[in-house]
KEZA-985505 format. One line per 4 residues: number of its first residue (from 1); for each residue x, y, z of N, C-alpha, C. Coordinates in Angstrom, 1 decimal, m for minus. Atoms other than C-alpha are relative to their C-alpha. Example, Ala and Ser with C-alpha at 12.3 -4.5 7.8 and 13.67 -1.06 7.14 Angstrom:
1> 0.9 m1.2 0.0 12.3 m4.5 7.8 0.9 1.2 0.0; m0.9 m1.1 0.0 13.7 m1.1 7.1 m0.8 1.1 0.8
REM end
This chain:
1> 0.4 0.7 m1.2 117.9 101.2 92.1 m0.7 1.0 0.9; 0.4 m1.1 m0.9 115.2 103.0 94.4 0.6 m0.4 1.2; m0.4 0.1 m1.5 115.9 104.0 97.5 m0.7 m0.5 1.2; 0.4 0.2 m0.5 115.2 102.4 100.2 m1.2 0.3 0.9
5> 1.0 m0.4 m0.4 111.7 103.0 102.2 1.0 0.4 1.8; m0.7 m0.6 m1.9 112.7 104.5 106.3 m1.4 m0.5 0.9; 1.3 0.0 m0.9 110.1 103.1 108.5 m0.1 0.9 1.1; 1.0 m1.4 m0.3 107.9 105.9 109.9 0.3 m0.6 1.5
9> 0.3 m0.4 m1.1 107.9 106.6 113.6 m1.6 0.4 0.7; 1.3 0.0 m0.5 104.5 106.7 115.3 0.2 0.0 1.6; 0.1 0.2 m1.2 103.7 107.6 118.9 m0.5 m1.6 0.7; 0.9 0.8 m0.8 100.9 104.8 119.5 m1.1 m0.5 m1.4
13> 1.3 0.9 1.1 98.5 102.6 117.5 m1.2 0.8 0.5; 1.7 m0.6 m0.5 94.9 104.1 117.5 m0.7 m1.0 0.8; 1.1 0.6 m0.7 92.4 103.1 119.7 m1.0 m0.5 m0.5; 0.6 0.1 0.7 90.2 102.8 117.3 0.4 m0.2 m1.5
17> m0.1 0.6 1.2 90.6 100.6 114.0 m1.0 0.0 m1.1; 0.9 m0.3 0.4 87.3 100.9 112.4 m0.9 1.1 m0.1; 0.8 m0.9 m0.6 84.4 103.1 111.5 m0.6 0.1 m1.1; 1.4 0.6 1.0 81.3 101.8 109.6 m1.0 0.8 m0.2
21> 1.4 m0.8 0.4 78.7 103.8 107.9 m1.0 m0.6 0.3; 1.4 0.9 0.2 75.2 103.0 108.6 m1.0 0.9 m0.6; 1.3 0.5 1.1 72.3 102.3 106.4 0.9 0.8 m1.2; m0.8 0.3 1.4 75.3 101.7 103.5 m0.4 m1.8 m0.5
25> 0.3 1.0 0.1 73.9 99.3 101.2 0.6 m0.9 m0.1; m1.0 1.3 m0.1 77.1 97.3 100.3 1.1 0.8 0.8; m1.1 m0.1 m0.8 80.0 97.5 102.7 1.4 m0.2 m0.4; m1.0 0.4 0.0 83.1 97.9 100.9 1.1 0.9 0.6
29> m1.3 m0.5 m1.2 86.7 99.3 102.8 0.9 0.8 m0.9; m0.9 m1.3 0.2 89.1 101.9 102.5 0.9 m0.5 0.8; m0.8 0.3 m0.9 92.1 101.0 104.1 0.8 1.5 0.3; m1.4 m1.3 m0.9 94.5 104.0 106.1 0.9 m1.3 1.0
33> m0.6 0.3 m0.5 97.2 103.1 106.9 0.5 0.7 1.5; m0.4 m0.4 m0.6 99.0 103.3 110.3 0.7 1.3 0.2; m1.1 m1.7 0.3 101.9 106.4 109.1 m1.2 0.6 m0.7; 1.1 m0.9 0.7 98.5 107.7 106.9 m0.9 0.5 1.7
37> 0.9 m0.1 m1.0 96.7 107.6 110.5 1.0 1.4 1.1; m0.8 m0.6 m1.0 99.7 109.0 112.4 0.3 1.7 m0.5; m0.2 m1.6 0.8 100.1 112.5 109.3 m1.2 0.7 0.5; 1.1 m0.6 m0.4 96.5 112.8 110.1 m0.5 0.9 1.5
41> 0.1 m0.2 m1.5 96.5 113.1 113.6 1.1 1.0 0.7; m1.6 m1.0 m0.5 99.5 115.2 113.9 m0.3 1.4 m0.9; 0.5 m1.1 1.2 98.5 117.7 110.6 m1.0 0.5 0.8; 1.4 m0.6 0.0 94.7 117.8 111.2 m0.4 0.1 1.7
45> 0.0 0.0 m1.4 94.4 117.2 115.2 0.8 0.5 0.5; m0.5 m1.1 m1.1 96.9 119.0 117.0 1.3 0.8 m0.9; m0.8 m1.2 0.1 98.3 121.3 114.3 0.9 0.1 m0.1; m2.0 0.1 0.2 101.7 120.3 113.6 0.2 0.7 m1.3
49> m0.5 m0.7 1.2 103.6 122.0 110.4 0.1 m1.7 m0.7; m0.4 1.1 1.1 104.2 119.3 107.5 1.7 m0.1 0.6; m1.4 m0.1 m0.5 108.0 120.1 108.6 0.1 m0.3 2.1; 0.1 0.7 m1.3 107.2 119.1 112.5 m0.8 m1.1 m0.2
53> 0.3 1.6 m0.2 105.3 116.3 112.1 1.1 m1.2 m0.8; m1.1 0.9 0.1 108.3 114.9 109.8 0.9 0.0 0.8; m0.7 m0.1 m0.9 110.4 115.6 112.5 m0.5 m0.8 0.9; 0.9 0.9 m1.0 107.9 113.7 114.9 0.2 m1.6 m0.5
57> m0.2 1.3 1.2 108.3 110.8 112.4 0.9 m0.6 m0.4; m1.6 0.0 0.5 111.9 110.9 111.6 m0.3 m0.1 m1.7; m0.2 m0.1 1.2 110.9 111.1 107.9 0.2 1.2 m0.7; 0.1 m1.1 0.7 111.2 113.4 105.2 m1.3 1.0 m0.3
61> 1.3 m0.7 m0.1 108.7 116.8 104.9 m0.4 m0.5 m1.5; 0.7 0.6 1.3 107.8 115.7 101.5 m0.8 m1.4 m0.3; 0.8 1.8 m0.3 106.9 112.0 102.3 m1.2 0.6 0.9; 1.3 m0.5 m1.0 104.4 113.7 105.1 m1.0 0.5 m0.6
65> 0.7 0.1 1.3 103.0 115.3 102.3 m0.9 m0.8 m0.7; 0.5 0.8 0.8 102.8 112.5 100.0 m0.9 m0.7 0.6; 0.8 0.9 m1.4 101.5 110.4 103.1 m1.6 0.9 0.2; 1.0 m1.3 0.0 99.2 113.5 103.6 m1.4 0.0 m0.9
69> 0.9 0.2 0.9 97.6 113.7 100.6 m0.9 m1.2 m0.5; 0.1 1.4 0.6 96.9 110.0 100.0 m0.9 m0.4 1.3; 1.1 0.1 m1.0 95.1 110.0 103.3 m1.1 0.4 0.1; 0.9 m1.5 0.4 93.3 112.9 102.8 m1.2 m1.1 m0.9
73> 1.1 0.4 0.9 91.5 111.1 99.8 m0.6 m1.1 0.4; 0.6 1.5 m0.5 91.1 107.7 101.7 m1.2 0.4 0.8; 1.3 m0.5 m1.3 89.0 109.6 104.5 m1.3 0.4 m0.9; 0.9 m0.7 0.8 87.4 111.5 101.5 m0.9 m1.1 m0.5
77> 0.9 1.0 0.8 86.1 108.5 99.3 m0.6 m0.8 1.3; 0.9 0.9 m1.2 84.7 106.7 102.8 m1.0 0.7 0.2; 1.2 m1.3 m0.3 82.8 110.0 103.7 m1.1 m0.2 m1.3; 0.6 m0.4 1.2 81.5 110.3 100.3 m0.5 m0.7 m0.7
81> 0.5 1.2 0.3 81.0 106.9 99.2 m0.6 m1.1 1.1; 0.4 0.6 m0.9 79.9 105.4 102.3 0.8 m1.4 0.5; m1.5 0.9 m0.4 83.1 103.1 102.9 0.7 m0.3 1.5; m0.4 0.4 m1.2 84.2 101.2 105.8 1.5 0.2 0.1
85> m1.9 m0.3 0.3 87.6 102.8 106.8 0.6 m0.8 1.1; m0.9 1.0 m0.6 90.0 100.4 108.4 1.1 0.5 0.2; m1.4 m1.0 m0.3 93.0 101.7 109.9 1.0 m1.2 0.2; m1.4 1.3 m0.6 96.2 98.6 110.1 0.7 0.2 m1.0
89> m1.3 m0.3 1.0 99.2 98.5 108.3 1.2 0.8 0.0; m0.9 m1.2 m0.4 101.8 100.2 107.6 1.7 m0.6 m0.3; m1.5 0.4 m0.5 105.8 100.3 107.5 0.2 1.0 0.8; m0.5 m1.0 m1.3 106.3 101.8 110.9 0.5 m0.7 1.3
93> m0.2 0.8 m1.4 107.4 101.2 114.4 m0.1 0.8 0.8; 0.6 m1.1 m0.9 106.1 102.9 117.7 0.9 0.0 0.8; m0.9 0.1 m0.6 107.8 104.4 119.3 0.1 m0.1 1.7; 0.1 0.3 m1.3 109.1 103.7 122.9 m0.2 0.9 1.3
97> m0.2 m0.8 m0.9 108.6 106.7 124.6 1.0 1.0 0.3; m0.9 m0.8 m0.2 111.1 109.7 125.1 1.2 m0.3 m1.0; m0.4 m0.5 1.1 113.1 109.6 121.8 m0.5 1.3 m1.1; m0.1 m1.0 0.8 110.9 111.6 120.1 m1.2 1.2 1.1
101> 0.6 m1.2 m1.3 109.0 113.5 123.6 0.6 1.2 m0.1; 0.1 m1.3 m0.3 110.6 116.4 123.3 m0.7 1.2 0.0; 1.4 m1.2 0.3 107.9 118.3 121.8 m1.3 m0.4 0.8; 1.2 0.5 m0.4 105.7 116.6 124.1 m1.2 m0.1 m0.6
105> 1.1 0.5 1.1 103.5 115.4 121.2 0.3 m1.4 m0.1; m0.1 1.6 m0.1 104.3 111.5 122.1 m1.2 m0.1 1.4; 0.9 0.8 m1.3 102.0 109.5 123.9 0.3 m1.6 0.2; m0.6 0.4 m0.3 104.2 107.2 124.1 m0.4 m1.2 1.1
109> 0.0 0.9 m1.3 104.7 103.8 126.8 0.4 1.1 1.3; m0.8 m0.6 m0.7 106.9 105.9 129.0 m0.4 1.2 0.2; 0.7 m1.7 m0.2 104.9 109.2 128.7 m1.4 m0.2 0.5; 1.8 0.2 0.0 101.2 107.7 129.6 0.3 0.9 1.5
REM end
């Protein structure tokens, strides 16, 4: 029996959900997910370790990884193939603010 999935921790939903190539002849999508949007932004934007951003997450450093990697290529095939990437989804839940602030890497309700 696998083990149960842990729903991901996230500061804040993006502000931005879309992001359309132009003069792409057909328009098909890439989805990222929300926890794929939240490794990115924590990894590649402000530099966290694989082992702090799962910390940030409450997940495991290996899921941040897997999460990691699997994003990595969604951004890749949009860039490269000219793909509308869509950011929704997800098993997560944002968080409320000052649970996971201590590193002051939440942007959080309660931290704006």
């Amino acid at each position: 029996m696998p083990r149960p999935v842990r729903v991901r921790r996230v500061c804040e939903e993006p502000k931005f959900t879309r992001f359309v190539p132009t003069g792409a002849d057909k328009i098909e999508a890439q989805v990222l997910t929300i926890e794929e949007y939240e490794v990115i932004r924590h990894v590649d934007y402000q530099k966290m370790t694989h082992e702090e951003c799962a910390t940030q997450m409450d997940i495991s450093r290996t899921t941040v990884t897997e999460i990691y990697e699997t994003a990595r290529f969604k951004i890749a095939d949009s860039l490269i193939n000219g793909k509308t990437l869509c950011i929704e989804g997800g098993n997560y839940r944002v968080c409320e603010g000052g649970e996971c602030c201590a590193a002051g890497n939440c942007t959080g309700k309660d931290n704006k």
